[in-house]
C-alpha positions as CSV (number, residue, x, y, z in Angstrom):
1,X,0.0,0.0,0.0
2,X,2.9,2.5,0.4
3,X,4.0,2.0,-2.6
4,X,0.7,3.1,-4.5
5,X,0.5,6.0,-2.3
6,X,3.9,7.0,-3.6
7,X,3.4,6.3,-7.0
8,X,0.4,8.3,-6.8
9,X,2.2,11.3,-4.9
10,X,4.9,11.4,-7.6
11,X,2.4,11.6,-10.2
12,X,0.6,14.2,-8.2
13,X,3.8,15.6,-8.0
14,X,4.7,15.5,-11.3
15,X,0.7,17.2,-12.8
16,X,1.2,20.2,-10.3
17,X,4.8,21.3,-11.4
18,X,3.3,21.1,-15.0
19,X,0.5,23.1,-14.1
20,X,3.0,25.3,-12.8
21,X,4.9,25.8,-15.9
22,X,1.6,26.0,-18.1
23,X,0.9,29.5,-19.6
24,X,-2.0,31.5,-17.7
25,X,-4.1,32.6,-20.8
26,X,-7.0,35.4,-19.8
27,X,-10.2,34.9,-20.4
28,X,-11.6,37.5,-23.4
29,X,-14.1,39.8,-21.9
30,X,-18.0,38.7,-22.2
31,X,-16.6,35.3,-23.1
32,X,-19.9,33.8,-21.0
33,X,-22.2,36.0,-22.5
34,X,-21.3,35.0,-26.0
35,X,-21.1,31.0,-25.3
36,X,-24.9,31.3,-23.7
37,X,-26.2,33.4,-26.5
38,X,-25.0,30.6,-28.8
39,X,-27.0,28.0,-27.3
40,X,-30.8,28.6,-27.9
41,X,-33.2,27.7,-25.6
42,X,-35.4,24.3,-27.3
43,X,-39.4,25.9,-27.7
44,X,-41.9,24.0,-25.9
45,X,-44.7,22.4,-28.0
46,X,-47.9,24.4,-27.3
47,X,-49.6,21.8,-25.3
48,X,-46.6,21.7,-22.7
49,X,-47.0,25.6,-22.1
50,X,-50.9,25.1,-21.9
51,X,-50.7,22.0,-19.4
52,X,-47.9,23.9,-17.2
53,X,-50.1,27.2,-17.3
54,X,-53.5,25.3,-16.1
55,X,-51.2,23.2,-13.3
56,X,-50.0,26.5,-12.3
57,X,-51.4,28.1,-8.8
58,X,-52.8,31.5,-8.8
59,X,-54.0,33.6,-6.2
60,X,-57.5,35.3,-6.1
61,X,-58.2,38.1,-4.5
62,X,-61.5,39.4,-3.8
63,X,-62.6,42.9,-2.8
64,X,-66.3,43.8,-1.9
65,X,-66.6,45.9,-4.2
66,X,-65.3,43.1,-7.0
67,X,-67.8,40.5,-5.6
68,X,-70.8,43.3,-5.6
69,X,-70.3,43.5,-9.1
70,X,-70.1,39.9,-10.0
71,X,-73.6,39.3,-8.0
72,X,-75.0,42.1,-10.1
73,X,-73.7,40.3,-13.0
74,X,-75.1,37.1,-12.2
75,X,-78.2,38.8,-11.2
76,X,-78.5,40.0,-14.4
77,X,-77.7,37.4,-16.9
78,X,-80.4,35.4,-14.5
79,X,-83.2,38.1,-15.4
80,X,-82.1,38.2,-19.1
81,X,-81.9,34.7,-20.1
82,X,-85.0,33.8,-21.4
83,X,-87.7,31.5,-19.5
84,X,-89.7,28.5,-21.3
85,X,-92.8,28.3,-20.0
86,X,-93.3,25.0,-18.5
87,X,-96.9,26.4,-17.3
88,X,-98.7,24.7,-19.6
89,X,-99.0,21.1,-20.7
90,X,-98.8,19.8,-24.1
91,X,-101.9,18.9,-25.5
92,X,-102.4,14.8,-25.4
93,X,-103.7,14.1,-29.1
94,X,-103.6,10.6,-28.4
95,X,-106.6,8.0,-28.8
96,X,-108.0,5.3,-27.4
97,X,-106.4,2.1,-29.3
98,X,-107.9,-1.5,-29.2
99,X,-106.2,-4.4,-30.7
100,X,-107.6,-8.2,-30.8
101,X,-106.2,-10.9,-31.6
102,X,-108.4,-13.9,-32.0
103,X,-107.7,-17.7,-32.1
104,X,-109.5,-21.0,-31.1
105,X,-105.7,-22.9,-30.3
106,X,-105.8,-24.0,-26.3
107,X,-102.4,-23.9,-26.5
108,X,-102.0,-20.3,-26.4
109,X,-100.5,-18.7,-23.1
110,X,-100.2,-15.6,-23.6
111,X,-99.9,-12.9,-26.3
112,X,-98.4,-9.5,-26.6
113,X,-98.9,-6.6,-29.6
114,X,-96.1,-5.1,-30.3
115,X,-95.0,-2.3,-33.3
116,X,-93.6,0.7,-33.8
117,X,-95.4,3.0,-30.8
118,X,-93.8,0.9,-27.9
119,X,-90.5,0.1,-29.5
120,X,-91.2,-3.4,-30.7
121,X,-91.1,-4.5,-26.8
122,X,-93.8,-7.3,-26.0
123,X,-93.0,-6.9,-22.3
124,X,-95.0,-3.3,-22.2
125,X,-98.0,-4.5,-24.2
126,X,-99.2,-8.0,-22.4
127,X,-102.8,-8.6,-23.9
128,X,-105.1,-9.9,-21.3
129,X,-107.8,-12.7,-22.4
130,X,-111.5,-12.1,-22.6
131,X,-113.1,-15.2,-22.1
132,X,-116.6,-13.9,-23.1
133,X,-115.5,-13.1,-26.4
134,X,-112.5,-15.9,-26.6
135,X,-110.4,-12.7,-28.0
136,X,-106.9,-11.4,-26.2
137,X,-107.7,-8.2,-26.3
138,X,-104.9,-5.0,-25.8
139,X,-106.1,-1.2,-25.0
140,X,-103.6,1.6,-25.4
141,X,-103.5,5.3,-26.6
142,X,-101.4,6.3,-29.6
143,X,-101.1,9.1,-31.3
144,X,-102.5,10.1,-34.9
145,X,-101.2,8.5,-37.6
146,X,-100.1,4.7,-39.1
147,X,-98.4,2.1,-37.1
148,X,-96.9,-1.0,-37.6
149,X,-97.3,-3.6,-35.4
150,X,-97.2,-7.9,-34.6
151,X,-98.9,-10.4,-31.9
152,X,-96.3,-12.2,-30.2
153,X,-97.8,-15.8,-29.0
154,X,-96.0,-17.7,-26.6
155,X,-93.3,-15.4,-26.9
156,X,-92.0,-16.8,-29.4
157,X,-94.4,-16.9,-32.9
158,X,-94.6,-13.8,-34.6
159,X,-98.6,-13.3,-35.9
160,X,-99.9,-10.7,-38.3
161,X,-103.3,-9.5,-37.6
162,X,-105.2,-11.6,-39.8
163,X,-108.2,-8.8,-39.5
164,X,-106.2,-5.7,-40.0
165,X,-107.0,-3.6,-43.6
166,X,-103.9,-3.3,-44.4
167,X,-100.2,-4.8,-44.1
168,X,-96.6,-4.4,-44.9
169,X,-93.5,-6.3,-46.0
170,X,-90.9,-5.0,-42.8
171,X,-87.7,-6.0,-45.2
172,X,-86.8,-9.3,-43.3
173,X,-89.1,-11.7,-44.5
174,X,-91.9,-11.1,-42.3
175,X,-95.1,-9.6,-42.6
176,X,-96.5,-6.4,-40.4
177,X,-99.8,-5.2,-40.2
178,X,-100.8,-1.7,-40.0
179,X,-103.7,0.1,-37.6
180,X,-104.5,3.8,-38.9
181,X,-105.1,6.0,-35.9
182,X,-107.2,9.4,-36.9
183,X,-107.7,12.3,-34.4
184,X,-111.3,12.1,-35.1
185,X,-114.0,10.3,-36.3
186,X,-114.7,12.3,-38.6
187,X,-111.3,12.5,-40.4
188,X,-110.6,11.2,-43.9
């Protein structure tokens, strides 16, 4: 071990007299200011400076007489915006709807209607059976107007109304019929 730390003082030994024999140079005046101006700062993508401005903290400083005018303002957009008027309730144009569905089979459970007013959903439109008449029979409201619609027995056959006036191909191989629903009686 003493032999490393002399061959390390001789070497130390030897860089410090050479040091001492180097040449002191001076450094040129604003020699710092010229080596920083020639490195440019890298710009920030926009989305950096936007992320670092919205994590930034900022102070808020309220006066009475700032929050006086921001409750008049707030007053006032609150008077100016206009109102609906939920005063009044929309007229129900809707009329009374009975379907029928009629069949002699004892092996029918139960039957829905269902079409394009509910959806196509047979679990809002359960007929009830009328045993008087031997009809399932189905009482609803719809609006005005032509809509499409099924019995669904057992839930699982798909039946058109074989009494409806009129039907229609739906595009998948089935037929629908169709039930015209006028506002009026008298309507043509």
């Amino acid at each position: 071990m003493t032999d490393k730390n002399e061959m390390l003082n001789a070497e130390d030994l030897k860089l410090a007299a050479e040091l001492k024999q180097m040449e002191v140079r001076k450094v040129p005046h604003a020699f710092s200011r010229s080596v920083m101006d020639s490195v440019h700062e890298a710009n920030k993508p926009l989305w950096k400076i936007v992320v670092c401005w919205l994590n930034s903290p900022f102070n808020l400083r309220l006066t009475p007489l700032r929050m006086a005018l921001g409750t008049a303002l707030i007053v006032m957009i609150f008077f100016l915006v206009p109102k609906t008027d939920t005063g009044h309730m929309v007229e129900d144009h809707s009329v009374p709807v009975r379907f029928e569905f009629a069949s002699h089979s004892g092996s029918i459970k139960h039957v829905a209607v269902m079409g394009s007013f509910n959806s196509w959903s047979a679990e809002s439109s359960r007929m009830r059976y009328d045993k008087e008449r031997g009809v399932w029979v189905y009482e609803t409201r719809l609006p005005p107007g032509d809509h499409e619609y099924v019995f669904l027995v057992n839930g699982v056959e798909v039946v058109p109304d074989p009494h409806a006036d009129f039907s229609r191909k739906d595009g998948f191989g089935s037929v629908n019929s169709i039930k015209f629903v006028r506002s009026s009686e008298y309507e043509i």
